[in-house]
VEXFI-489141 format. One record per residue (C-alpha): residue number from 1; residue in one letter; chain; z, x, y. Coordinates in steps of 0.02 Angstrom, whole numbers. Example, Ala and Ser with C-alpha at 12.3 -4.5 7.8 and 13.67 -1.06 7.14 Angstrom:
pos->1, code->A, unit->A, up->390, east->615, north->-225;
pos->2, code->S, unit->A, up->357, east->684, north->-53;
***
This chain:
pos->1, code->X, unit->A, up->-45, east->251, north->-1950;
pos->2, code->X, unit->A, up->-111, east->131, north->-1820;
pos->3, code->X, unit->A, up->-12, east->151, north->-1666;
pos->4, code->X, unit->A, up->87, east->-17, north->-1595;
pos->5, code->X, unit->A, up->-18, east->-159, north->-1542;
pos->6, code->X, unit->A, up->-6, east->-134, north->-1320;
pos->7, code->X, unit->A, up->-42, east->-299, north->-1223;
pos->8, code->X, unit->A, up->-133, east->-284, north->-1084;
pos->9, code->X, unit->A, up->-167, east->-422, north->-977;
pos->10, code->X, unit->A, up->-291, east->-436, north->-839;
pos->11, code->X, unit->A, up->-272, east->-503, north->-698;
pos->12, code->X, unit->A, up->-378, east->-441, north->-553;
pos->13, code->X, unit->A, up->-443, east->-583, north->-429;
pos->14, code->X, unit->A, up->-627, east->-497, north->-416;
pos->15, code->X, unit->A, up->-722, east->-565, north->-582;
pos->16, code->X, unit->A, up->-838, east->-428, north->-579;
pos->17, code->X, unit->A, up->-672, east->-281, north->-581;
pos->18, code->X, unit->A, up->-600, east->-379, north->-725;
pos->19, code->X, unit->A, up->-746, east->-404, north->-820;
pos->20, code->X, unit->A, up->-772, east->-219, north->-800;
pos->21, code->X, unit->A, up->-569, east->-181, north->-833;
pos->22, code->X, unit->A, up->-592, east->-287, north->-999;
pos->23, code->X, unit->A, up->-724, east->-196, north->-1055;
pos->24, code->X, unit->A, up->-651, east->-24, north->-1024;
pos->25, code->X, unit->A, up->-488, east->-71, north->-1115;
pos->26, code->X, unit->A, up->-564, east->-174, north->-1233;
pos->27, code->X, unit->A, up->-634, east->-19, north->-1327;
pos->28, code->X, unit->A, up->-484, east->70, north->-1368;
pos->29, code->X, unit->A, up->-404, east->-16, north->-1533;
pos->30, code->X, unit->A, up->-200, east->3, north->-1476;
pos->31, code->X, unit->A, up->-243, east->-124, north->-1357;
pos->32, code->X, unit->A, up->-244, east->-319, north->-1351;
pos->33, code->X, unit->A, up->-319, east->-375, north->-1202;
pos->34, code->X, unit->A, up->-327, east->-537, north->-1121;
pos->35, code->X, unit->A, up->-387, east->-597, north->-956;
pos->36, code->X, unit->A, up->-286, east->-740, north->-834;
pos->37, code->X, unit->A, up->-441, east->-824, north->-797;
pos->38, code->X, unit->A, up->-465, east->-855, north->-1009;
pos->39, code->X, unit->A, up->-268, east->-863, north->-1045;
pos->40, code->X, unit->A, up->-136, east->-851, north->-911;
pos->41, code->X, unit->A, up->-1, east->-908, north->-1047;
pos->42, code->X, unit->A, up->-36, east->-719, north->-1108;
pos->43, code->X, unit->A, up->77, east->-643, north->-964;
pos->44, code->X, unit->A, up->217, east->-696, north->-1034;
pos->45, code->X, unit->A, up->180, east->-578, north->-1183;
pos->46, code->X, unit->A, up->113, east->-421, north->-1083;
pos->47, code->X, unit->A, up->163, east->-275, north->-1087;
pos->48, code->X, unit->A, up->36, east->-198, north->-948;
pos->49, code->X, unit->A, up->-28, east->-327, north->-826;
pos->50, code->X, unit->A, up->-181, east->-265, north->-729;
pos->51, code->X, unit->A, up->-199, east->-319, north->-567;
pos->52, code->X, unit->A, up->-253, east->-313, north->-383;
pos->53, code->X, unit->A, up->-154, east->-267, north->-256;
pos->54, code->X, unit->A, up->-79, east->-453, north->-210;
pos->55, code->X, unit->A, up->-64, east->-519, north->-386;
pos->56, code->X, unit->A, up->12, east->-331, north->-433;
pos->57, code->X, unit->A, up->147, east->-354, north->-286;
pos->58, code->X, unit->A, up->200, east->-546, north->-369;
pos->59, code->X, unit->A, up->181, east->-514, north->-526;
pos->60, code->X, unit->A, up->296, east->-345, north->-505;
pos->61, code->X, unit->A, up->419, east->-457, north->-403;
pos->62, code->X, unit->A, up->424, east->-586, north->-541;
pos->63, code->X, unit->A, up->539, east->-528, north->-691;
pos->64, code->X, unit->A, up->496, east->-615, north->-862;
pos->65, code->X, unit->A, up->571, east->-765, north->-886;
pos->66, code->X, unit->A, up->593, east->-776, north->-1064;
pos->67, code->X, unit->A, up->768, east->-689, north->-1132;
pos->68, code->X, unit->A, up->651, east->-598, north->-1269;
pos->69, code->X, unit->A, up->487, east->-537, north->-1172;
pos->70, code->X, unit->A, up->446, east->-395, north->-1143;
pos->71, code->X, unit->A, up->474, east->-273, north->-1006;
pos->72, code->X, unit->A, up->312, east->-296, north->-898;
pos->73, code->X, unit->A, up->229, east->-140, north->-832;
pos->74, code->X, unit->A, up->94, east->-172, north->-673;
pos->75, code->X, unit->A, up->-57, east->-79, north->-643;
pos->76, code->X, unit->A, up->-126, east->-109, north->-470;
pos->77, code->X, unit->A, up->-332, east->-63, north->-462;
pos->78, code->X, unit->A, up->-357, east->-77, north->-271;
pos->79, code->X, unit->A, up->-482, east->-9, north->-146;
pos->80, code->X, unit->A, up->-312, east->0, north->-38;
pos->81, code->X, unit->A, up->-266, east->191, north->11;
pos->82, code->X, unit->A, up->-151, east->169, north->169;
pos->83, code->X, unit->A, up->5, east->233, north->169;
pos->84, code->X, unit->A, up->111, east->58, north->189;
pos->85, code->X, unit->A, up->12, east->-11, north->58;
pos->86, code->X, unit->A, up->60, east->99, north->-60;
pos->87, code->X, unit->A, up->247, east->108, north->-14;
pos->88, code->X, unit->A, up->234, east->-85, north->7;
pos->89, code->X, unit->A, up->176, east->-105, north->-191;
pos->90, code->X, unit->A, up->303, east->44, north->-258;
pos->91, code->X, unit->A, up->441, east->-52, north->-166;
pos->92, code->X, unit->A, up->424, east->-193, north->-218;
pos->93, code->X, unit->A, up->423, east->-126, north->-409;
pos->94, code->X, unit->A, up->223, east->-83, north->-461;
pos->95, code->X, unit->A, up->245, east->19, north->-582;
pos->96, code->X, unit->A, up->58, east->111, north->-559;
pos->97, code->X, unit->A, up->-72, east->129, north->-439;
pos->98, code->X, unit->A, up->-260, east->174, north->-452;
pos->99, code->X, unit->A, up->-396, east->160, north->-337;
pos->100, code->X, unit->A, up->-569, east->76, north->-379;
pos->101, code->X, unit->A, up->-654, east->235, north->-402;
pos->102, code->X, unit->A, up->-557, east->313, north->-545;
pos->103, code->X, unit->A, up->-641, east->358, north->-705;
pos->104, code->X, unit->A, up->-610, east->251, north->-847;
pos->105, code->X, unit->A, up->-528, east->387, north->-949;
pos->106, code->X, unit->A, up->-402, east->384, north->-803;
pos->107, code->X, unit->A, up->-383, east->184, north->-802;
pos->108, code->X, unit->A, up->-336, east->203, north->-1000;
pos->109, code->X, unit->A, up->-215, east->352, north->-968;
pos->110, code->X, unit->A, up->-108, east->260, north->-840;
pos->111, code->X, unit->A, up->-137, east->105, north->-955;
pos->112, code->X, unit->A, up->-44, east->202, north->-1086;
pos->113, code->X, unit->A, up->107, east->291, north->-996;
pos->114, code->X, unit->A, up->154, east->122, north->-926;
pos->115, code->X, unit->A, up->157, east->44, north->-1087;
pos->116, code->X, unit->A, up->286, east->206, north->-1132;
pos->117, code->X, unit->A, up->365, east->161, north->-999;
pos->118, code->X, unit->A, up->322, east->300, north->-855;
pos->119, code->X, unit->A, up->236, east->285, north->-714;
pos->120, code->X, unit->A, up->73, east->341, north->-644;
pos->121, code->X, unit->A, up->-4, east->373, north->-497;
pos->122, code->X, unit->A, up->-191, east->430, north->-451;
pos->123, code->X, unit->A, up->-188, east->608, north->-380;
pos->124, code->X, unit->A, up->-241, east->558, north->-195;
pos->125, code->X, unit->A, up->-106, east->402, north->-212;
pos->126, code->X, unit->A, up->33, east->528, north->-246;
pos->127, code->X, unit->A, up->-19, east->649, north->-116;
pos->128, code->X, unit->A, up->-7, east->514, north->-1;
pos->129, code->X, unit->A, up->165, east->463, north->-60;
pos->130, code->X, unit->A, up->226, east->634, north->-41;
pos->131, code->X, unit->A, up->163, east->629, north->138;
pos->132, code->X, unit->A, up->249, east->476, north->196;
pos->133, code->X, unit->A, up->410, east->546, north->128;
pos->134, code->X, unit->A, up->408, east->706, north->195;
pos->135, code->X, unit->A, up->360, east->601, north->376;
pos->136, code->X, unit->A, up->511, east->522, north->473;
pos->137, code->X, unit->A, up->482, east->356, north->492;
pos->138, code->X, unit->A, up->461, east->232, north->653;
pos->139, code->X, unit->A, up->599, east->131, north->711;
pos->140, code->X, unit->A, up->571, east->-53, north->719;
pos->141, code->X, unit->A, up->560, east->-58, north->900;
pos->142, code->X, unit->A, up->439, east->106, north->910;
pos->143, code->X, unit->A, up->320, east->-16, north->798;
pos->144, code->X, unit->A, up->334, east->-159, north->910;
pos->145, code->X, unit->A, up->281, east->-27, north->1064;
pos->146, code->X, unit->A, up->133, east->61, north->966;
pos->147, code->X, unit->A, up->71, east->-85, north->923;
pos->148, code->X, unit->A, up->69, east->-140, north->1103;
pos->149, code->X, unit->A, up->-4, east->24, north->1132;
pos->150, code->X, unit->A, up->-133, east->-12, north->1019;
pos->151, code->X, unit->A, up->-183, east->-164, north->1125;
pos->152, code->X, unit->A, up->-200, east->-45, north->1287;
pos->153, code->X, unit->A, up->-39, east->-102, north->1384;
pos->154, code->X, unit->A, up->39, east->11, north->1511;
pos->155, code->X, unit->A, up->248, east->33, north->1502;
pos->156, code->X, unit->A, up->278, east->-113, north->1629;
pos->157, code->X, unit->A, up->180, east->-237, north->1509;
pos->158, code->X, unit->A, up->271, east->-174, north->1365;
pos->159, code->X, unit->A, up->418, east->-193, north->1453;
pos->160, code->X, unit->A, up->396, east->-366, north->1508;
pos->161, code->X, unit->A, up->348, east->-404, north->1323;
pos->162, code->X, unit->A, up->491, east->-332, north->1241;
pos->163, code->X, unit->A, up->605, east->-382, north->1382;
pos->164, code->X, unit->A, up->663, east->-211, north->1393;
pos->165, code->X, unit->A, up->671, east->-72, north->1541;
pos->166, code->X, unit->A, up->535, east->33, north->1584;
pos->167, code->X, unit->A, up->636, east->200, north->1568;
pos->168, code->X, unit->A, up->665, east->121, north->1368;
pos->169, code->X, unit->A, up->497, east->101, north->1327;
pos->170, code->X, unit->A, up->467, east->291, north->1394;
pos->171, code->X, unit->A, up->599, east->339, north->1284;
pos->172, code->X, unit->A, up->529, east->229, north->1127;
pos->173, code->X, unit->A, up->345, east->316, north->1161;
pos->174, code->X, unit->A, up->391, east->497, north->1169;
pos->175, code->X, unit->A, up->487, east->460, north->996;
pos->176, code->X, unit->A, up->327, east->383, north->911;
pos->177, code->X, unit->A, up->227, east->514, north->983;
pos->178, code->X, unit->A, up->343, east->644, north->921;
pos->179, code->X, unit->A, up->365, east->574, north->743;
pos->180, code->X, unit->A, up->149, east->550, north->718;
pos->181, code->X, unit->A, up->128, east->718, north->794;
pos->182, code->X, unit->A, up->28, east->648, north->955;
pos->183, code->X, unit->A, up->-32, east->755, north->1099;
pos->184, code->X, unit->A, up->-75, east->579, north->1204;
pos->185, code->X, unit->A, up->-71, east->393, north->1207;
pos->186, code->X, unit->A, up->-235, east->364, north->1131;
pos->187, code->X, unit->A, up->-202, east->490, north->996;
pos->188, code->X, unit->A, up->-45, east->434, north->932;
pos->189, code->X, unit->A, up->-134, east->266, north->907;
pos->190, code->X, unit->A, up->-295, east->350, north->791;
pos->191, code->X, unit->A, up->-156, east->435, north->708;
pos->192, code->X, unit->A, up->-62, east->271, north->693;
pos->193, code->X, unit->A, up->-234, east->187, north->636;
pos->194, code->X, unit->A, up->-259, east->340, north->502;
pos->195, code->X, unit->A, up->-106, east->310, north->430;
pos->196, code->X, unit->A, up->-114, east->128, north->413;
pos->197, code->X, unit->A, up->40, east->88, north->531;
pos->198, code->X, unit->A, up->-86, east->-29, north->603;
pos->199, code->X, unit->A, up->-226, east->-122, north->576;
pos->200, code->X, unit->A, up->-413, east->-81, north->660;
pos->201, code->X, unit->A, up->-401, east->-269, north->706;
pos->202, code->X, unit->A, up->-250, east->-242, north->795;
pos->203, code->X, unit->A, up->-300, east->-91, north->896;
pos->204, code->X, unit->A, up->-404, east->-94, north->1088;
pos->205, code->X, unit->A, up->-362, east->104, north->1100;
pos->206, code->X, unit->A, up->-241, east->143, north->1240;
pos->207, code->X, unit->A, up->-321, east->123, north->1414;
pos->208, code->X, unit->A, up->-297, east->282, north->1529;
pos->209, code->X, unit->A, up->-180, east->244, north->1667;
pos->210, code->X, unit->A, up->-235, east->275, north->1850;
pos->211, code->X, unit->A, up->-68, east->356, north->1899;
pos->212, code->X, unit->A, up->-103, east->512, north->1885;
pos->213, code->X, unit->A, up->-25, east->540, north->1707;
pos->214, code->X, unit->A, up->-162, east->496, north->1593;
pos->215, code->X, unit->A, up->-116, east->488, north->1408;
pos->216, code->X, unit->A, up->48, east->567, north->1431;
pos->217, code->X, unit->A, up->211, east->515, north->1358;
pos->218, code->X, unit->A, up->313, east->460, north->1517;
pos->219, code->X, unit->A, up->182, east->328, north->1590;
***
């Protein structure tokens, strides 16, 4: 007995991934697959959508509209591995997650349990999940003073930026440092990069300060 028809529809923004996605799913019989670029009206009829990583986040965020479709599984294929991604795109309801290099005996697995209705997550994907759980996270305001950090200001320039007091922003940078596990400045902000919490574009490293405290917590 031929197992229920599974709709799959693609729709990654590369041409050359979705080709390739198509033609991976395409050979497995339990699976109608359909592409946006050929038939966007298919969505409304998936049961798996395919995706990148931005069309994954909207299409996760947008429920079916039709009283009778159904329940739509997404499948994000991304090259993105950082830690907020991937909390970014399980928050705001993906469903899976698989990076560009899996095999495509993987991409049909995870293709399958989310059509049952599970979830599935590549092996490095969940480790790093795991991770940022078992991590406490930063406060708003310790973001807004590592990414300063990041852009080399000392505590009085942070200060003046946040419009807080000096003695603040010491107590806001020995709590980031404590919660990435940072020996210095400049490490807490590779750490920070590592991790994801901010961007490469966003960081100038954390100058040394001439005060005779270099790289320590209470500059």
């Amino acid at each position: 007995m031929q197992p229920n028809t599974i709709n799959i529809h693609i729709m990654h923004e590369d041409p050359v991934m979705a080709a390739g996605l198509r033609a991976i799913l395409g050979e497995h019989a339990e699976f109608a697959v359909s592409t946006h670029a050929a038939c966007p009206q298919a969505l409304s009829v998936a049961h798996v959508v395919v995706a990148d990583y931005q069309s994954g986040i909207a299409a996760a965020r947008q429920a079916p509209q039709e009283r009778y479709s159904p329940a739509r599984r997404v499948l994000i294929v991304t090259q993105f591995d950082k830690e907020w991604e991937v909390r970014m795109a399980m928050d705001s309801g993906v469903h899976g997650y698989l990076l560009q290099g899996c095999s495509a005996e993987e991409l049909v697995k995870a293709a399958r349990l989310l059509s049952q209705g599970l979830r599935y997550l590549s092996e490095s994907v969940t480790r790093c999940v795991a991770d940022s759980l078992s991590r406490e996270s930063l406060t708003g305001r310790e973001t807004d003073v590592l990414r300063l950090l990041a852009q080399g200001c000392c505590n009085k320039s942070i200060a003046r930026e946040l419009g807080i007091g000096v003695g603040t922003v010491k107590t806001h940078v020995k709590g980031l440092m404590s919660k990435l596990d940072a020996t210095a400045r400049t490490h807490a902000v590779v750490v920070a990069t590592q991790r994801g919490l901010i961007s490469a574009s966003q960081r100038a490293m954390a100058r040394p300060q001439n005060n005779g405290f270099h790289n320590a917590a209470f500059q």
